[in-house]
VOKOL-608864 format. One record per residue: y, x, z of N, C-alpha, C, O in turn; residue in one letter. Coordinates in nm, 2 decimals. Layout:
# residues N
+---------+--------+--------+----------+---------+--------+---------+--------+--------+---------+--------+--------+---------+
: n.north : n.east :   n.up : ca.north : ca.east :  ca.up : c.north : c.east :   c.up : o.north : o.east :   o.up : residuo :
+---------+--------+--------+----------+---------+--------+---------+--------+--------+---------+--------+--------+---------+
:       Y :      X :      Z :        Y :       X :      Z :       Y :      X :      Z :       Y :      X :      Z :       A :
...
+---------+--------+--------+----------+---------+--------+---------+--------+--------+---------+--------+--------+---------+
***
This chain:
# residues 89
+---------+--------+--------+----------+---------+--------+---------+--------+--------+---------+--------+--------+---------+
: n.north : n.east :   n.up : ca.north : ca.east :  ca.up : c.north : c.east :   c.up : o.north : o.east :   o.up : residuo :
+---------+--------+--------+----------+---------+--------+---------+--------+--------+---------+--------+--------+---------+
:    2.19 :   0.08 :  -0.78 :     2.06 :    0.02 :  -0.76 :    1.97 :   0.06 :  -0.87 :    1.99 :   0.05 :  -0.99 :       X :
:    1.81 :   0.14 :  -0.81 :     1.76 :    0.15 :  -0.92 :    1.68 :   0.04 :  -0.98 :    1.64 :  -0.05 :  -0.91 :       X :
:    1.65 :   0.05 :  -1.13 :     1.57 :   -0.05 :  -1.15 :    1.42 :  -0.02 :  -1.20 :    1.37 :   0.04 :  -1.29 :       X :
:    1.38 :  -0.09 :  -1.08 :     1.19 :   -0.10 :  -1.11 :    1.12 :  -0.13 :  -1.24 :    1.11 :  -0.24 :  -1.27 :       X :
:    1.07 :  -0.01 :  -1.33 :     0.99 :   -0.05 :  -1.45 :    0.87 :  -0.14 :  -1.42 :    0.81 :  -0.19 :  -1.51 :       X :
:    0.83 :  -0.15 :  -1.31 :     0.69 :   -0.21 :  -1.28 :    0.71 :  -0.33 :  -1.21 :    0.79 :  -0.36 :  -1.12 :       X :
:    0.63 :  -0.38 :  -1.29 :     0.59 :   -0.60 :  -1.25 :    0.56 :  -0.54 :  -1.10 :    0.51 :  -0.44 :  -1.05 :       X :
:    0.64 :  -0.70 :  -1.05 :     0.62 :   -0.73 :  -0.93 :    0.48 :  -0.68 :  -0.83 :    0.47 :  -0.63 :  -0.71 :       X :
:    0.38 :  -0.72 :  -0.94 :     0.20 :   -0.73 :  -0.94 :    0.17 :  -0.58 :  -0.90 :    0.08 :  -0.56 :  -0.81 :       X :
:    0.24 :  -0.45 :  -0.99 :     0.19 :   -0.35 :  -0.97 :    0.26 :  -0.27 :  -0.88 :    0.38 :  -0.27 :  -0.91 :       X :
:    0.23 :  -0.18 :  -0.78 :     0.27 :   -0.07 :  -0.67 :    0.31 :   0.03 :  -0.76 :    0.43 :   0.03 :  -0.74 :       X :
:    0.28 :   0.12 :  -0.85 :     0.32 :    0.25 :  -0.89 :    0.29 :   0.23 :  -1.04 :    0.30 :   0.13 :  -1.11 :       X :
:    0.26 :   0.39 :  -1.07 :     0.24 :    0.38 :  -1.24 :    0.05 :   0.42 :  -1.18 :    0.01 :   0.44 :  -1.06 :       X :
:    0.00 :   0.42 :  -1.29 :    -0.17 :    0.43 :  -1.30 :   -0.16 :   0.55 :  -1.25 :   -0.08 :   0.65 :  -1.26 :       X :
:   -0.30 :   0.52 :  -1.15 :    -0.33 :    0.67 :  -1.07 :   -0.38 :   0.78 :  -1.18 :   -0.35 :   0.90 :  -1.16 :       X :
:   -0.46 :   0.74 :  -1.28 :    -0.46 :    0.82 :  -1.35 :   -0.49 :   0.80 :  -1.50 :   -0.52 :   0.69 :  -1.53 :       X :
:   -0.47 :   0.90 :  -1.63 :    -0.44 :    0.85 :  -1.72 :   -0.62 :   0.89 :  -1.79 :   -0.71 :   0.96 :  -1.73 :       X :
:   -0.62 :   0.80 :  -1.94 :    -0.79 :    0.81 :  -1.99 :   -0.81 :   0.99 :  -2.01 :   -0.92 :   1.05 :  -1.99 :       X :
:   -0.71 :   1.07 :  -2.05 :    -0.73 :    1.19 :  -2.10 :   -0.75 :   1.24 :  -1.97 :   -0.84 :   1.31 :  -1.98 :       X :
:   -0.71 :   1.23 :  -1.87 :    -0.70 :    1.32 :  -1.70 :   -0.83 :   1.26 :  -1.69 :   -0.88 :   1.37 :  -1.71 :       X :
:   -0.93 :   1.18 :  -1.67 :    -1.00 :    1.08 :  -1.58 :   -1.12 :   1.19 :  -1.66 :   -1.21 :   1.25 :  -1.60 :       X :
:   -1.09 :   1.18 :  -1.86 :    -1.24 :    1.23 :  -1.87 :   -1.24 :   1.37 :  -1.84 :   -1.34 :   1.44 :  -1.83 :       X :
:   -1.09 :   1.42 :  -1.83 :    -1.11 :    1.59 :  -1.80 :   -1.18 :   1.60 :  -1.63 :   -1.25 :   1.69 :  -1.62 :       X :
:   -1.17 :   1.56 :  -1.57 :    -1.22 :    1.52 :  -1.39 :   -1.33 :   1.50 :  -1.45 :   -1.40 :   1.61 :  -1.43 :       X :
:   -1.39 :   1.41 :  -1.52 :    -1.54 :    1.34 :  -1.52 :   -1.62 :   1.43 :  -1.60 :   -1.74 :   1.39 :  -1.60 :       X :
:   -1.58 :   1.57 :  -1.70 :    -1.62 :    1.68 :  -1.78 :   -1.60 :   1.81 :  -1.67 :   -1.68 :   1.90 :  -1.67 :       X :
:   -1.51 :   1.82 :  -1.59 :    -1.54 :    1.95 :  -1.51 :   -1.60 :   1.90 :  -1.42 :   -1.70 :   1.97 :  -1.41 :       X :
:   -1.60 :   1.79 :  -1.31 :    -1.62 :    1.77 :  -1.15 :   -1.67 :   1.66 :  -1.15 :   -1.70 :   1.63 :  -1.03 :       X :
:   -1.71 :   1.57 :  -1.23 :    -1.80 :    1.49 :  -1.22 :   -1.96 :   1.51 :  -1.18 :   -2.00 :   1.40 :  -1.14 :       X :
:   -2.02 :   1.58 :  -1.17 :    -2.15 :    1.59 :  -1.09 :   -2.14 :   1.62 :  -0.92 :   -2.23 :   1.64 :  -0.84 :       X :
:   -2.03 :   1.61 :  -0.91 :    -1.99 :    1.57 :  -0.73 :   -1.93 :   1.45 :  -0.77 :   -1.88 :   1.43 :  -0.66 :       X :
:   -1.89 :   1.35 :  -0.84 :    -1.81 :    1.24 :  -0.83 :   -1.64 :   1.23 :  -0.82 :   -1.56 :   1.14 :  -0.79 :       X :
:   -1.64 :   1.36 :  -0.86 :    -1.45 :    1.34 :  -0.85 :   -1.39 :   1.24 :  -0.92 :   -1.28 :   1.20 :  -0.87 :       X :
:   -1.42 :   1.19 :  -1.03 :    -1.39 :    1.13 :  -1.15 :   -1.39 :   0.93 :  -1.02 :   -1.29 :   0.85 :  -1.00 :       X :
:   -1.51 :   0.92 :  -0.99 :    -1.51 :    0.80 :  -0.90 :   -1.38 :   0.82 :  -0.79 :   -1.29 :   0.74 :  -0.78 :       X :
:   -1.38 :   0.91 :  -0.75 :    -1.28 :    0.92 :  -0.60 :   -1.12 :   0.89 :  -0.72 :   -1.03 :   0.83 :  -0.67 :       X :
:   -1.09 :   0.93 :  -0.86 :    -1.01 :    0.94 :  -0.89 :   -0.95 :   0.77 :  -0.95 :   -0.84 :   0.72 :  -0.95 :       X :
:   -1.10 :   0.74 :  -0.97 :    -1.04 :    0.58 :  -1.02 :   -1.06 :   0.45 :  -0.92 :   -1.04 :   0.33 :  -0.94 :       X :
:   -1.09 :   0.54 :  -0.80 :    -1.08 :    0.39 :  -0.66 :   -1.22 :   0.38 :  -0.65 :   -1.25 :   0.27 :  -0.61 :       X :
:   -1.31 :   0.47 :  -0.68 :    -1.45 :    0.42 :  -0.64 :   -1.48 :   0.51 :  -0.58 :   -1.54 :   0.61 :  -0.64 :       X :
:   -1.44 :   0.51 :  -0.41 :    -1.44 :    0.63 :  -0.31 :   -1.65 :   0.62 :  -0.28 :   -1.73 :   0.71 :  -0.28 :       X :
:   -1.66 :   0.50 :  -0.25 :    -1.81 :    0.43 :  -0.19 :   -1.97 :   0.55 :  -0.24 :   -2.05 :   0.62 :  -0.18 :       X :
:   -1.91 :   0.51 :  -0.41 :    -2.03 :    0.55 :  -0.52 :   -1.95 :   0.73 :  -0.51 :   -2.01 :   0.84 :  -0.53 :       X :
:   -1.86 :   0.72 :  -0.49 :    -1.83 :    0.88 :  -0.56 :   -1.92 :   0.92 :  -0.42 :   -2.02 :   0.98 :  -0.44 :       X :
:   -1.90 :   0.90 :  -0.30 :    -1.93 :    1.01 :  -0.14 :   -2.09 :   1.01 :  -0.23 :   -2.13 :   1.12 :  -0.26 :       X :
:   -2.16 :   0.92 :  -0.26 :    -2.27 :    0.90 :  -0.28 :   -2.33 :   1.01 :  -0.37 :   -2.41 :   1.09 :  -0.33 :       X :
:   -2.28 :   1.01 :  -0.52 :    -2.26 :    1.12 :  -0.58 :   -2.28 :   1.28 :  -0.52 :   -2.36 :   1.37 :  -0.54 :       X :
:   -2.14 :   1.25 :  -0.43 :    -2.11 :    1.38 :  -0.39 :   -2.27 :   1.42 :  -0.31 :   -2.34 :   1.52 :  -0.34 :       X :
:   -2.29 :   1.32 :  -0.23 :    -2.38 :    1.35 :  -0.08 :   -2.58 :   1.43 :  -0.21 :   -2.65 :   1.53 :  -0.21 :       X :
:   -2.57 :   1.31 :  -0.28 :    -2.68 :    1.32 :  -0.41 :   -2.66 :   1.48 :  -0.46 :   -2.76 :   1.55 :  -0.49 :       X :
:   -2.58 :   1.52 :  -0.47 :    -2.53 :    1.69 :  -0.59 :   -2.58 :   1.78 :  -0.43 :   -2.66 :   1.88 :  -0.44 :       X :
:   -2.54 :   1.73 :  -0.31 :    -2.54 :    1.83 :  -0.18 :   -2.67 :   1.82 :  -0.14 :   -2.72 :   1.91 :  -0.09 :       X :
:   -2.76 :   1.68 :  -0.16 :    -2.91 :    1.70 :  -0.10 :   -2.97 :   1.79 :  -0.20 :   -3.06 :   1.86 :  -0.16 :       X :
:   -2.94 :   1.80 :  -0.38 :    -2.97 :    1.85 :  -0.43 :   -2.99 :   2.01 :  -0.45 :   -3.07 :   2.08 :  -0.51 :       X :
:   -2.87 :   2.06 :  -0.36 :    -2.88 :    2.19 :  -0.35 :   -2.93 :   2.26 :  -0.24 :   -2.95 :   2.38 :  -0.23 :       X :
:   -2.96 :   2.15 :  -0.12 :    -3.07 :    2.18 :  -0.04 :   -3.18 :   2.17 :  -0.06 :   -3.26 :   2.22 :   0.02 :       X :
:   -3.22 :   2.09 :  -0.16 :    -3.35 :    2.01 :  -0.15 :   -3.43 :   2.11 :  -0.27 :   -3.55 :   2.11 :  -0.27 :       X :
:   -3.34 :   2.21 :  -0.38 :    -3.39 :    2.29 :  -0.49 :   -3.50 :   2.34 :  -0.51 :   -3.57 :   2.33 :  -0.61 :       X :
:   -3.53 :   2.42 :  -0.38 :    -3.65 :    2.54 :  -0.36 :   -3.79 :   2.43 :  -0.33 :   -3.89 :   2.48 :  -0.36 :       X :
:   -3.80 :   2.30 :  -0.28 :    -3.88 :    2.27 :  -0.22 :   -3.95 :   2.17 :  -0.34 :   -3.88 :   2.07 :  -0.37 :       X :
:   -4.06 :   2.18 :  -0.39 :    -4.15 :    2.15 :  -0.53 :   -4.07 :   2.07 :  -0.64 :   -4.09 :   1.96 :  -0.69 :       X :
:   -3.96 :   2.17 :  -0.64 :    -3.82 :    2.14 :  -0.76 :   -3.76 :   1.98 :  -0.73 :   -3.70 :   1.91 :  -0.81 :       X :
:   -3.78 :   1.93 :  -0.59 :    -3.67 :    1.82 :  -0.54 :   -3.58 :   1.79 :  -0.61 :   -3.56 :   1.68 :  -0.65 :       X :
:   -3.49 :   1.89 :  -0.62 :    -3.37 :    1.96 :  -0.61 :   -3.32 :   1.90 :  -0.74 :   -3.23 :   1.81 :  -0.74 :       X :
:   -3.40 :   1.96 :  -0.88 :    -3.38 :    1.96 :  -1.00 :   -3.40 :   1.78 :  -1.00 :   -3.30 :   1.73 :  -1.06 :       X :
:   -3.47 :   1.69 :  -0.97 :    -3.52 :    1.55 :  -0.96 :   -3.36 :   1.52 :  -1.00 :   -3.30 :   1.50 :  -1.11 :       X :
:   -3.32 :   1.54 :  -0.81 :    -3.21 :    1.48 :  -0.79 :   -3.09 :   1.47 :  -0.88 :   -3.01 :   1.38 :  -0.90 :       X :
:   -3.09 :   1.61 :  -0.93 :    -2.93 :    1.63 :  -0.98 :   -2.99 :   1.60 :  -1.17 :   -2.91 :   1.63 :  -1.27 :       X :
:   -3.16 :   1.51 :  -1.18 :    -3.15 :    1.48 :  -1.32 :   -3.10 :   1.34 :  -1.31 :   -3.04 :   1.29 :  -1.40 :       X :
:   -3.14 :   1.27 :  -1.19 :    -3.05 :    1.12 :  -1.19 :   -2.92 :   1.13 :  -1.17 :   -2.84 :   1.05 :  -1.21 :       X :
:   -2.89 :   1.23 :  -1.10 :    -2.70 :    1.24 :  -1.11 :   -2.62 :   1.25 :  -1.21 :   -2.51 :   1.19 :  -1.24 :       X :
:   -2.73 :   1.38 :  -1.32 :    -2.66 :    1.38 :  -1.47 :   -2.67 :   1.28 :  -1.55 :   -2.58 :   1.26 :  -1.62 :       X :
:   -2.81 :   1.19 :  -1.57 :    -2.81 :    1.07 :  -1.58 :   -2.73 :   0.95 :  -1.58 :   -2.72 :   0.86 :  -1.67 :       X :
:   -2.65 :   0.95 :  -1.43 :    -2.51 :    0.86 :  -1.35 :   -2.41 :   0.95 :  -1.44 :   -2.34 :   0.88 :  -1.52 :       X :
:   -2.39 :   1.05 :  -1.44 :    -2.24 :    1.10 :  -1.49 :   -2.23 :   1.10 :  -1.63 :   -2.13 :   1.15 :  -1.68 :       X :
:   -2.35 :   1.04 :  -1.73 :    -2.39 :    1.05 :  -1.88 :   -2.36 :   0.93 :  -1.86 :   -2.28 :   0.91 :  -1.96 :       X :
:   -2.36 :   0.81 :  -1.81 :    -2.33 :    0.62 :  -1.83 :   -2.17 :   0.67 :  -1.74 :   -2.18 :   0.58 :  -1.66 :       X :
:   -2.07 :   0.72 :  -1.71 :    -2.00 :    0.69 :  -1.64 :   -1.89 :   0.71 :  -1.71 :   -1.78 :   0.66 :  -1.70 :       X :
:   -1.95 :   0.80 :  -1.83 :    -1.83 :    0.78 :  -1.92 :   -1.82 :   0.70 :  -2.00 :   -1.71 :   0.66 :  -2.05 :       X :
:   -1.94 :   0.65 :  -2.04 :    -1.92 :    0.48 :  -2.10 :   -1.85 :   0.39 :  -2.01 :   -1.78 :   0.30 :  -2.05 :       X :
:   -1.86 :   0.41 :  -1.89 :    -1.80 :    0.33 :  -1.81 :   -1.64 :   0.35 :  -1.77 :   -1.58 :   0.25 :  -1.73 :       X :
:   -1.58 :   0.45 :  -1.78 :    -1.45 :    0.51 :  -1.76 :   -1.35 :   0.39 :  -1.78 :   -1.28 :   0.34 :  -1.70 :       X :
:   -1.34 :   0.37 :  -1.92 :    -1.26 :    0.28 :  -2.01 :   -1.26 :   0.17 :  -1.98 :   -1.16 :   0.11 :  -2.01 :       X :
:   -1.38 :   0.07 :  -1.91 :    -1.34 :   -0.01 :  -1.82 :   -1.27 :  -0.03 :  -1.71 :   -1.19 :  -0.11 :  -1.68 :       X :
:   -1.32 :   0.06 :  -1.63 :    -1.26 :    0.12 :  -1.51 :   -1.06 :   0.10 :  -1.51 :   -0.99 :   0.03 :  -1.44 :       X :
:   -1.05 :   0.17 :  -1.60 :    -0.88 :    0.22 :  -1.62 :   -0.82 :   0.10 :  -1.66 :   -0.71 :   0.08 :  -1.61 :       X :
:   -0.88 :  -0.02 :  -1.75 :    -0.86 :   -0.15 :  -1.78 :   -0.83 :  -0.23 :  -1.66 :   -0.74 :  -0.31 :  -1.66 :       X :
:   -0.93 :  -0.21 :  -1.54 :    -0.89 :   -0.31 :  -1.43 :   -0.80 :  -0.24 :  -1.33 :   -0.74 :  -0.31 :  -1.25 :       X :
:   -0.78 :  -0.09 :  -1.33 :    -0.69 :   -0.06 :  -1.27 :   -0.50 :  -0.12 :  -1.30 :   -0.42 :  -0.08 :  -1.22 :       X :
+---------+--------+--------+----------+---------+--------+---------+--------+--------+---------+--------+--------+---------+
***
């Protein structure tokens, strides 16, 4: 019989650890990988959809550049945010 390291309360071990979460949120964070990684599938599509109008939207009176300055903006507060995140996971 094996025995379960994990309380009743928890399904597995953490989906992911603070050092993995900010390496995701320093390479692939301006598509939102880092959200999809900590359970925030909603805000990450969002992210993602925000980085993809932005590379359509580029050429047309610098749209483009707008977009992906409030994105970097979101991915500059997200790592303040991280460390909460992993707390309630």
């Amino acid at each position: 019989m094996a025995i379960d390291r994990y309380s009743p309360n928890e399904v597995g071990p953490p989906l992911a650890s603070t050092a993995i979460t900010y390496l995701v949120w320093f390479f692939l964070g301006n598509i939102g990988c880092h959200r999809f990684l900590t359970g925030r599938v909603g805000t990450g599509l969002m992210m993602l959809g925000l980085h993809v109008i932005g590379w359509l939207t580029w050429w047309l009176l610098g749209l483009g550049f707008l977009i992906w300055g409030v994105v970097g903006i979101w991915w500059l507060i997200d790592a303040l945010l991280i460390p909460g995140w992993l707390r309630q996971t």
